[in-house]
N, CA, C and O of each residue as an XYZ file, in Angstrom:
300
protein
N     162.866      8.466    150.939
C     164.156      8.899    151.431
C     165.131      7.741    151.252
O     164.837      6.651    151.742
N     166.632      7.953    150.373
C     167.283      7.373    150.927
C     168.598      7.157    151.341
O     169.463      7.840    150.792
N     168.939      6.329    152.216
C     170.314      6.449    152.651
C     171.960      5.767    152.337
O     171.936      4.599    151.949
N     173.134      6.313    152.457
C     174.206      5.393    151.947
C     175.162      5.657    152.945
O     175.570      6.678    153.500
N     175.502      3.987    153.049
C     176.659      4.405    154.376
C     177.873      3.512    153.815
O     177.694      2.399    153.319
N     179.086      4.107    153.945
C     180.000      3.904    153.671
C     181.342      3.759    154.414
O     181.355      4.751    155.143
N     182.079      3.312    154.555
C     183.475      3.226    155.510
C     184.423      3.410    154.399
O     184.318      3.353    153.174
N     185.146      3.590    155.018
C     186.536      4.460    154.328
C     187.940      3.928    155.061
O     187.983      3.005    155.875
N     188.901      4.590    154.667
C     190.002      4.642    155.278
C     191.199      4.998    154.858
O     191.510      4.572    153.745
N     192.190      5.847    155.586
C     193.329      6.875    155.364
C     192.934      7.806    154.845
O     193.498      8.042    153.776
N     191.944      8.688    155.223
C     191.929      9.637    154.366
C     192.027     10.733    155.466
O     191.725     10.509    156.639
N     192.544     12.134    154.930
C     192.753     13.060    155.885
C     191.984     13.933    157.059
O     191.468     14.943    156.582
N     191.838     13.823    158.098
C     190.840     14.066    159.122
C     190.796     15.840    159.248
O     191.794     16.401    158.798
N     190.132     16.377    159.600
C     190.058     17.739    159.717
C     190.803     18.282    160.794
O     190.869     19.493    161.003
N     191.583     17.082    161.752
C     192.584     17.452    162.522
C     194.129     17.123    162.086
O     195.034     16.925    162.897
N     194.275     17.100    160.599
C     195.510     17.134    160.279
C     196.028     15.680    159.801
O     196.779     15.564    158.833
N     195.549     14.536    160.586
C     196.122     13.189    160.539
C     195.072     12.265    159.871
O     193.851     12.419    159.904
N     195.964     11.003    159.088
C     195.110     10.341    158.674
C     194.241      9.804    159.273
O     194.421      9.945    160.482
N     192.901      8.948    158.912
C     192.100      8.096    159.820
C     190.910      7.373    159.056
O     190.773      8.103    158.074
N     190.186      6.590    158.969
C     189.672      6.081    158.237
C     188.135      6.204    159.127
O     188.171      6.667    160.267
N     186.928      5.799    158.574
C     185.735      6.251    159.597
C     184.552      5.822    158.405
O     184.714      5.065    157.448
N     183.115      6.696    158.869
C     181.977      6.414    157.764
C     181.325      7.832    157.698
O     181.175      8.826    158.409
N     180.996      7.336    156.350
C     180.125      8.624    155.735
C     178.607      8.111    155.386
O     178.153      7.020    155.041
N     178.154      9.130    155.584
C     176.725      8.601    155.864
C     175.800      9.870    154.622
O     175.906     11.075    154.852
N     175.044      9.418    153.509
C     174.332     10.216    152.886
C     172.931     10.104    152.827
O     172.500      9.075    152.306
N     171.965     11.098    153.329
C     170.613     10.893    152.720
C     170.097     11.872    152.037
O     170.370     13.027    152.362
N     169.408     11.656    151.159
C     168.471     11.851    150.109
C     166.998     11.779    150.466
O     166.604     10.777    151.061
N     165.756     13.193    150.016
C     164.363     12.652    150.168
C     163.985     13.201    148.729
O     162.899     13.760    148.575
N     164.982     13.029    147.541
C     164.560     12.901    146.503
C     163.918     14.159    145.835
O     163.656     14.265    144.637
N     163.638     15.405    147.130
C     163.214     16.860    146.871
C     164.254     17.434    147.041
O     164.121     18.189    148.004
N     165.048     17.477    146.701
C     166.163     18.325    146.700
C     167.079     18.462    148.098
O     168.098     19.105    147.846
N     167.011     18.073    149.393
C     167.416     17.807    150.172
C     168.234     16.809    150.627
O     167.633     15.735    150.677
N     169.339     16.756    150.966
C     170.398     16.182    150.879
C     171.547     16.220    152.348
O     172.143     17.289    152.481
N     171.766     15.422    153.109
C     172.549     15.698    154.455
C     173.033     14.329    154.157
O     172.558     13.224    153.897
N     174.765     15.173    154.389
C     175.765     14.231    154.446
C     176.570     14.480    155.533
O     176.805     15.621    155.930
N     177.150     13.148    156.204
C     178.157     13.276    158.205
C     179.076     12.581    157.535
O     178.787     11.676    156.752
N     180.693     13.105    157.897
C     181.838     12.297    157.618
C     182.383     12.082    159.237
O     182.876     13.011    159.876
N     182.254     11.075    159.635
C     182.397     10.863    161.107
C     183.631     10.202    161.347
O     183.369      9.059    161.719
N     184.984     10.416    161.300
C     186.131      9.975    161.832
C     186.318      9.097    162.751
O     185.430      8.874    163.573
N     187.800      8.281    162.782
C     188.033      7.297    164.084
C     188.064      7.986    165.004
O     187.491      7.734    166.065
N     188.863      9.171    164.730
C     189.535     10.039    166.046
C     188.715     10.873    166.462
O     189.186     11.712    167.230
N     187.218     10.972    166.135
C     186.072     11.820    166.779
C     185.938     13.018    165.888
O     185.087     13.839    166.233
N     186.706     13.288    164.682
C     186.399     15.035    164.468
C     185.260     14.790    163.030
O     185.319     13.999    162.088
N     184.475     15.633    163.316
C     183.328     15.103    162.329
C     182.992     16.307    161.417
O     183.206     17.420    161.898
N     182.470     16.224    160.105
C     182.266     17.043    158.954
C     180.549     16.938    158.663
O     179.819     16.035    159.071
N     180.267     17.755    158.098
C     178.700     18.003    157.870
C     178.285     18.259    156.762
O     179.297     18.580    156.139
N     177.338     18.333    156.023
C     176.983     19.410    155.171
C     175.540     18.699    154.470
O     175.299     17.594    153.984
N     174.896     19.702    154.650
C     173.214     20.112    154.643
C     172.891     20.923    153.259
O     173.015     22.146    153.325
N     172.449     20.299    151.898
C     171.812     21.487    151.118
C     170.028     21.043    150.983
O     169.304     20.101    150.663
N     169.987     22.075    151.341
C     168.275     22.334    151.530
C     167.423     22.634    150.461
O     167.988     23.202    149.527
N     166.039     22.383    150.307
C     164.910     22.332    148.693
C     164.985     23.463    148.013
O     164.775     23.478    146.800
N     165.414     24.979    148.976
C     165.800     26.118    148.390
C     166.939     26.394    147.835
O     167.161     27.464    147.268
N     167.786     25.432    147.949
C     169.542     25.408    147.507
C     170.616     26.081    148.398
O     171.824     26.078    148.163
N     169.948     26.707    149.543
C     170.535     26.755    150.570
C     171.685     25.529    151.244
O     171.464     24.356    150.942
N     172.525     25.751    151.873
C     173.853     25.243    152.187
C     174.307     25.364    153.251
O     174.664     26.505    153.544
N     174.489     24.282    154.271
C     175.387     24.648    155.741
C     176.059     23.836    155.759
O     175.608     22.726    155.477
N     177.644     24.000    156.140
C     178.696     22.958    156.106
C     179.581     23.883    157.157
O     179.914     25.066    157.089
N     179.942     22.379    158.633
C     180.534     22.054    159.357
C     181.056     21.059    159.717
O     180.766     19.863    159.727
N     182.335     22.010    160.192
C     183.717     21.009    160.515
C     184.342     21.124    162.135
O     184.997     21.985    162.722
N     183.828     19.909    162.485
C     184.406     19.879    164.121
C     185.354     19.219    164.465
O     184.993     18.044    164.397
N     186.417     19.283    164.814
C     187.581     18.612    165.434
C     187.313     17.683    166.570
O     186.246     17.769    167.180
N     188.408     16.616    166.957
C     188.157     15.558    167.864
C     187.823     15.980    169.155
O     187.266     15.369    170.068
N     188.375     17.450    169.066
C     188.695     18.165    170.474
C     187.030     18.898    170.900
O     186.653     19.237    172.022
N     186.477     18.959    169.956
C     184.939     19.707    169.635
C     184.987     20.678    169.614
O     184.030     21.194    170.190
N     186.213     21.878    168.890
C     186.575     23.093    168.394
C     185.838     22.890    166.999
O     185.889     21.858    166.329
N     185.331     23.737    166.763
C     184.383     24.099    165.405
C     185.353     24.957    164.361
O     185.591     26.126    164.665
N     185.853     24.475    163.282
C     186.833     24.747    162.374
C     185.929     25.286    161.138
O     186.445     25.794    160.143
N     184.997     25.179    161.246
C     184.125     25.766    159.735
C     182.706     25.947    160.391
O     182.486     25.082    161.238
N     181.661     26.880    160.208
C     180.384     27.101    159.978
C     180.056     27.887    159.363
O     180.322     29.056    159.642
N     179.291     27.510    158.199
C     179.228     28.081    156.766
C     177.914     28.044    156.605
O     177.340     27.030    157.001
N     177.115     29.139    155.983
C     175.606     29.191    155.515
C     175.910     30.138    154.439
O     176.153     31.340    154.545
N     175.853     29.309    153.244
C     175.577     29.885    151.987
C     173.279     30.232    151.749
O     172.435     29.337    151.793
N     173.141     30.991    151.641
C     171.172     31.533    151.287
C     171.162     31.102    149.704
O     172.023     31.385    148.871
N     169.738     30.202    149.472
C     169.534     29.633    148.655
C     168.723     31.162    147.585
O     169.070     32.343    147.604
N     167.760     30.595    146.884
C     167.023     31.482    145.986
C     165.849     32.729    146.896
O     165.175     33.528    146.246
């Protein structure tokens, strides 16, 4: 498995305003893949594709209002 963490900054938050924060990716090399975009201002992004090619991607605001939950079904 492995992982990449990254910091950022100004880029647009899922609550509208800029903010800079870290993104975090792992890999177990089978096709599985989970990535967190975690903001200054608390509102955080998701997204999960799974060994079947399955797909879940969420988007939560600072406020912890859920702005996206998405499940795309793999093969």
């Amino acid at each position: 498995m492995t992982a990449t963490i990254s910091r950022f900054e100004g880029t647009l938050a899922p609550c509208g305003k800029q903010h800079g924060g870290e993104q975090c990716v792992t890999e177990d090399q089978e096709g599985l893949v989970t990535e967190e975009i975690a903001f200054s201002c608390g509102c955080v992004t998701s997204r999960e594709e799974f060994h079947d090619g399955s797909h879940h991607r969420m988007t939560v605001d600072h406020r912890g209002r859920v702005l996206v939950d998405e499940e795309q079904r793999g093969e």
